[in-house]
C-alpha positions, 0 to 999 in steps of 0.5 A: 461650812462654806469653804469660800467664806470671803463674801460679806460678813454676816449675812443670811443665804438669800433664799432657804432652800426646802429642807435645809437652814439658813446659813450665816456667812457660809457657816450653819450651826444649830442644836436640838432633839432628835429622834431616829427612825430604823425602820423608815431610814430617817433621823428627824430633828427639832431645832431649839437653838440656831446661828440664824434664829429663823431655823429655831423651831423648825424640824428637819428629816434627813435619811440615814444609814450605817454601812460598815464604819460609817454613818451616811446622812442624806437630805433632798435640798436645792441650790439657791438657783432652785437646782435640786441636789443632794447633800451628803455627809459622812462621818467614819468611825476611826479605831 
């Protein structure tokens, strides 16, 4: 989610970036199957629903790797000005 969520309400980023979704007022949320793949690194998944119904049936490859207690998942994307990042999550597992 976007943090600075001020803007116009309910309206599409202007430009999907290669290999993200499209975000709906600064929040992205969707669902679907998955799979994983150790030996390449990579989870792929196959979106069956979406809060912007453009991502449905789209599938997305993210790299993926567990380093102690935590999962890093990657993906190669670009801001909406076309300047290529890397976007990464973290999730640690606590307990």
């Amino acid at each position: 989610m976007n943090r600075d969520r001020s803007g116009e309400e309910n309206v599409p980023q202007p430009v999907q970036a290669k290999n993200n979704t499209v975000s709906v007022n600064g929040y992205d949320a969707y669902f679907g199957t998955y799979s994983a793949d150790e030996t390449a690194g990579t989870l792929t998944t196959h979106l069956e629903g979406s809060i912007f119904p453009g991502n449905v049936g789209n599938t997305y490859v993210r790299n993926v790797r567990v380093l102690d207690n935590e999962l890093f998942i990657q993906l190669e994307t670009a801001t909406v000005n076309g300047t290529a990042i890397t976007r990464t999550n973290i999730f640690s597992r606590i307990g």
